[in-house]
C-alpha positions in Angstrom: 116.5 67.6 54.2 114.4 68.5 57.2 115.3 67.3 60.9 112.7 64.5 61.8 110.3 65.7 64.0 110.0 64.1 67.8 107.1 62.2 67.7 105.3 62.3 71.1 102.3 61.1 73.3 100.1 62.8 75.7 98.7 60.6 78.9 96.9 62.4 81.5 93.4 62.3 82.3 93.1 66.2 83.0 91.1 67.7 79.7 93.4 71.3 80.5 96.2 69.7 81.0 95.9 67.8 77.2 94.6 71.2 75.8 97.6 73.3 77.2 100.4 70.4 76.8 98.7 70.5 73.0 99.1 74.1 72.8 102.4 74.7 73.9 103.7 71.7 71.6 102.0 72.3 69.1 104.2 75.6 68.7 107.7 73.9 68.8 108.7 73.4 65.3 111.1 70.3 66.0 107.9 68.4 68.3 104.7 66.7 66.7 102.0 65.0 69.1 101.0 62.6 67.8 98.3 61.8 70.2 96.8 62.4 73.7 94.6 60.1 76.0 92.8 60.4 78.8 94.1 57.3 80.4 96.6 54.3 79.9 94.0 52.3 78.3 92.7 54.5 75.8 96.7 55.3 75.0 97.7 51.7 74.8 94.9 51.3 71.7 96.6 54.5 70.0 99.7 52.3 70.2 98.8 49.8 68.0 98.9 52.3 65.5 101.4 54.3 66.3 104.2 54.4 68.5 105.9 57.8 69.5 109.7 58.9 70.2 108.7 60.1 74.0 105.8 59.8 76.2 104.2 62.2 78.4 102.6 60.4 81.6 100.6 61.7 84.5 100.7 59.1 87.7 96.9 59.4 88.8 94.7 58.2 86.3 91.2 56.2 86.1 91.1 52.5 85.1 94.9 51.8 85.2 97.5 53.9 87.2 100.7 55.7 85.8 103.3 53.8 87.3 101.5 50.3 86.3 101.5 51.7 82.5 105.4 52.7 82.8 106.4 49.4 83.7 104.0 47.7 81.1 106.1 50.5 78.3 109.4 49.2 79.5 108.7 45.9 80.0 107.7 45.3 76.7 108.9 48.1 74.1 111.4 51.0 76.3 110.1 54.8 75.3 111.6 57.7 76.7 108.9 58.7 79.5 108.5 62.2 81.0 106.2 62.4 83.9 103.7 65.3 84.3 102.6 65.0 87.9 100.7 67.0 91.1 103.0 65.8 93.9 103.2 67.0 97.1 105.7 65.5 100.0 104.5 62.6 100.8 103.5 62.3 97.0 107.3 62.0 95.9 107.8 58.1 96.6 105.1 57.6 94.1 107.2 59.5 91.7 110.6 58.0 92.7 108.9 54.6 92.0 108.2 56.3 88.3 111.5 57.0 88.1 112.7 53.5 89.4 110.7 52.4 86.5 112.5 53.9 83.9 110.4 57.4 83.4 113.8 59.7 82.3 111.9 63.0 83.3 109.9 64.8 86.3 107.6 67.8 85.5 106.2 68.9 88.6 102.8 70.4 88.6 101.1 72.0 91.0 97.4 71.3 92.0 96.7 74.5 91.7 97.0 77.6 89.2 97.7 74.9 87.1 97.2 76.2 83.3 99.4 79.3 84.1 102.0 77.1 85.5 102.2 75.0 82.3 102.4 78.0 80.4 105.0 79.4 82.1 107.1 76.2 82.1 106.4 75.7 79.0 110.5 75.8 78.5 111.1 73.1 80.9 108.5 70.6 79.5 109.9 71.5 75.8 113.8 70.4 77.1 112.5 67.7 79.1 111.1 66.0 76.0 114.1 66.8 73.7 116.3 64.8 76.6 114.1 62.2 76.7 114.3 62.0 72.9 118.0 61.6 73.3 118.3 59.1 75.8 119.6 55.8 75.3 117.2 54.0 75.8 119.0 50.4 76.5 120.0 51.6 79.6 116.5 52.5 80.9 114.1 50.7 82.3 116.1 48.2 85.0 116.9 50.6 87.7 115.9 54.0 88.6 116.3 57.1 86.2 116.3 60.5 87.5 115.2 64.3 86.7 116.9 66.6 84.9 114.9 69.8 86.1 115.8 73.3 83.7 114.2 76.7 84.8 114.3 79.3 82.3 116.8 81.5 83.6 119.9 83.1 82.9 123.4 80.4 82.7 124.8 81.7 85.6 128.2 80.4 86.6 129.7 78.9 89.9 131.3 82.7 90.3 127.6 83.5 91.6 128.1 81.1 94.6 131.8 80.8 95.1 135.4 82.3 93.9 137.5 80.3 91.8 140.6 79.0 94.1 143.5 80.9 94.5 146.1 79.0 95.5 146.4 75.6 96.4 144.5 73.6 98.7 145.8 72.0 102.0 148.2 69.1 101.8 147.9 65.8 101.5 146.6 64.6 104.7 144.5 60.9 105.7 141.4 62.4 104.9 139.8 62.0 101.4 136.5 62.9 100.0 134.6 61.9 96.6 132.6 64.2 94.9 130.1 63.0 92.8 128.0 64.8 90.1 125.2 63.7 87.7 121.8 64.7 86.3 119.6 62.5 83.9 120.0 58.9 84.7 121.7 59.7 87.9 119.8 57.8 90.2 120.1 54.8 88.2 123.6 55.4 88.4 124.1 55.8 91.6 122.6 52.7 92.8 124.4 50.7 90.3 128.2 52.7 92.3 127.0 53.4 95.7 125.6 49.4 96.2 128.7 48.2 94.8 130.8 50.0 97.8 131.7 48.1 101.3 131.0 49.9 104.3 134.1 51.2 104.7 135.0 53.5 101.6 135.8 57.6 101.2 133.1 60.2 102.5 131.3 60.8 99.4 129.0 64.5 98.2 126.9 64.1 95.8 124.2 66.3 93.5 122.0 64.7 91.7 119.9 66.9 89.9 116.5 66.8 91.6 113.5 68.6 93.0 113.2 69.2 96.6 110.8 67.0 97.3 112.4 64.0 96.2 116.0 64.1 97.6 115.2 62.6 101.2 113.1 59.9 99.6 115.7 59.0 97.3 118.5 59.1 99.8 116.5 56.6 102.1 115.6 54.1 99.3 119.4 54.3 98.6 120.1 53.9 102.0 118.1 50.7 102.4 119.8 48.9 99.6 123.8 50.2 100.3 125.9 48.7 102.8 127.3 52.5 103.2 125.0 55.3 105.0 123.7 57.6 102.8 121.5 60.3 103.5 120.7 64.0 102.6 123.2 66.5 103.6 122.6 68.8 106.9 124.7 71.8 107.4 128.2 70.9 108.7 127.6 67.6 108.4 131.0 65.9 108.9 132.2 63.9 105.5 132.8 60.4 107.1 134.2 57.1 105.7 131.8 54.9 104.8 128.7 58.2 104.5 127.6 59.3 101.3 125.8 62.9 101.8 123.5 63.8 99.2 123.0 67.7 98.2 118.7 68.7 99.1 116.9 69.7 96.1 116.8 73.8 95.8 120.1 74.1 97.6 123.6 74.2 96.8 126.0 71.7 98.3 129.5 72.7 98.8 132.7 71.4 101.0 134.7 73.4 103.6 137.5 72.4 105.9 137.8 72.8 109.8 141.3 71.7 110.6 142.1 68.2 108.7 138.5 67.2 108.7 135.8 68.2 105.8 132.3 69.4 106.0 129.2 69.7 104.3 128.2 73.4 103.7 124.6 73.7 102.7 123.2 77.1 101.3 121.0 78.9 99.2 121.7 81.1 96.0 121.0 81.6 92.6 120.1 78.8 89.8 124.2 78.1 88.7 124.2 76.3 85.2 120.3 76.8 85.6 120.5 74.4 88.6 119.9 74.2 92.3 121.6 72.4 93.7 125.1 72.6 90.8 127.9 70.0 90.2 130.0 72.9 88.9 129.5 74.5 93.0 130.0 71.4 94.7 133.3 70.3 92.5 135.1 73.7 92.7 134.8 73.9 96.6 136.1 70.2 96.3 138.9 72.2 94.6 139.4 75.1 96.9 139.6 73.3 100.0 140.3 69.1 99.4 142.4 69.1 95.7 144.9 66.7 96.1 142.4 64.8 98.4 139.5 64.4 96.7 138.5 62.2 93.8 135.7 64.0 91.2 133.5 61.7 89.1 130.9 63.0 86.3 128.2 61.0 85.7 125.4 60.3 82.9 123.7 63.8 82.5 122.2 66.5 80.0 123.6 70.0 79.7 127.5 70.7 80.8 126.7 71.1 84.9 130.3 70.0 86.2 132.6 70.3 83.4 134.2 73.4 84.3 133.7 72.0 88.1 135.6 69.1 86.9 138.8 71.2 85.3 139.2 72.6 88.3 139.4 69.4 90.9 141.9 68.3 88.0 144.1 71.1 87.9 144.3 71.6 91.9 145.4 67.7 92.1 142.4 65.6 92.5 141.5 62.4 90.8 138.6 63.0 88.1 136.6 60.2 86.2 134.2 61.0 83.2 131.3 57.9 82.9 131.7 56.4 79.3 128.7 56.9 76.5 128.1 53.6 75.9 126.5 53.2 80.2 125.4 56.6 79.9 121.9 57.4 79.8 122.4 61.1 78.2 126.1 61.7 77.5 126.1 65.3 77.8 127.9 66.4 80.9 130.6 63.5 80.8 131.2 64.5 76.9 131.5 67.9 77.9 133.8 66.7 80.8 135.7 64.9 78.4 135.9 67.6 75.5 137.3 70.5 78.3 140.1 67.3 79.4 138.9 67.2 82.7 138.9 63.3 83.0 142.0 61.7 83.6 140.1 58.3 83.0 136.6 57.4 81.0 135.1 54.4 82.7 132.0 51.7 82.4 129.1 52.8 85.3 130.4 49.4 86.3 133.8 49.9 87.2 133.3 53.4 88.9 133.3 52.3 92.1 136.5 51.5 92.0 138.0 54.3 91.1 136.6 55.0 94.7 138.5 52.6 96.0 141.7 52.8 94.4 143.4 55.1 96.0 
């Protein structure tokens, strides 16, 4: 019996951009459009028809705007959404305001050079929608969901970017870190953990897979609403109680020791798991130079980014958590977490922040 096809809906005012998206879908066997419109009002009469598995949205449109359609969708029946947006700098808040409105995905396209660049993402826009499809989607919609950028590129490992530890890693000492790694429905994620926290709690690293654009916008809107500081991570930024640091889009964030105290390390490098910045990086410096010290938690996420990272924190002493399916908005890197035994304990999103705490 053949696979049901994922139904989907185009939204963008752009004529190229329906003909390309049309084009490119219309060539992947397990995807069927089912429709495309040039704005939300002509889309919303197409959904009295029919209603699709995922959506495909642009932001700036005539006669009613992106992000006042998304909310309208989740409001009234929650779809999958992938947003397929030109957004420059000062652009991303617009889009983090998507994503705070339950859109799952971010394609970001360029205002220029635009057919070629659809063509050649063609990949990314194909995944994006087949996450989207898998989403769950009760847990959309009521906080902020994030990107799950994939470039086509080769699965490189965190071998690329750092050695595996040899050894173990110092004692235990006062100081204790949390490293925290997710991807799709991340963001709503963290908000639900990191507003939950008092002020004084563990120095926290985090990646959240995201472009670079939208990593210094999200750490401020989280660090309006958290009682902690949280902001994006600087080069030997000092891991404080009470800070989380968050890893800048297109660069690797990783922990190294001076002394007793722990440091951000932020570099360039290849795509690791096809992502920049990786969980599987950040977790296995965790494991070279905090083990015993650190806590590693796994969050809601597509793909296996951190699993490996994960088994290693474990095995060189730390604490690791794995979010359960049931608050997960893609269980793929927890599950794969969980499958390799790298979580000592499967929790709720909302008693994570405890497991801060704890020790």
């Amino acid at each position: 019996m053949p696979t049901k096809k994922i139904s989907v809906l185009l939204v963008d005012d752009s004529a190229v951009v329906r003909q390309v998206l049309l084009a490119i879908l219309a060539d992947t066997p397990d995807i069927h459009v089912m429709g495309a419109a040039s704005d939300p009002i002509f889309a919303m009469d197409k959904l009295t028809r029919e209603w699709p598995d995922v959506i495909v949205l642009d932001v700036e449109m005539p006669r009613m705007d992106g992000i006042t359609f998304l909310k309208k969708i989740m409001s009234e029946r929650p779809t999958p959404v992938v947003i397929c947006s030109s957004l420059t700098h000062k652009g991303a808040e617009t889009s983090l305001q998507a994503l705070a409105a339950g859109a799952v995905e971010i394609i970001t396209k360029p205002t220029t050079g635009l057919k070629n660049f659809l063509i050649e993402s063609a990949a990314e826009l194909v995944t994006a929608i087949r996450a989207a499809a898998n989403s769950n989607v009760r847990n959309l919609g009521k906080r902020s969901v994030s990107p799950s950028p994939l470039a086509p590129a080769s699965k490189l490992s965190a071998d690329a970017i750092l050695p595996a530890a040899n050894g173990h890693a110092m004692a235990q000492t006062t100081e204790r870190i949390v490293a925290i790694g997710t991807s799709t429905g991340g963001t709503q994620a963290l908000e639900a953990v990191l507003t939950a926290l008092p002020r004084v709690c563990p120095g926290m690293v985090i990646v959240q897979h995201m472009p670079e654009k939208f990593t210094a916008s999200f750490a401020e809107r989280l660090n309006s609403v958290c009682e902690i500081e949280v902001r994006e991570a600087r080069n030997n930024d000092r891991i404080l109680p009470g800070l989380a640091l968050i890893a800048p889009g297109g660069k690797h964030l990783m922990v190294t020791r001076s002394g007793a105290y722990y440091h951000a390390q932020v570099i360039d490098g290849p795509l690791v798991n096809r992502h920049r910045p990786s969980v599987d990086v950040l977790f296995r410096s965790v494991a070279k130079f905090a083990g015993k010290n650190a806590t590693g938690i796994i969050m809601t996420g597509m793909g296996d980014d951190g699993a490996r990272g994960l088994k290693e924190m474990l095995e060189a002493g730390a604490t690791t958590v794995a979010q359960d399916e049931a608050s997960c908005v893609v269980f793929g890197m927890p599950k794969e977490a969980i499958k390799l035994n790298a979580a000592q304990r499967v929790m709720a999103l909302e008693d994570i922040h405890r497991a801060i705490l704890h020790r």
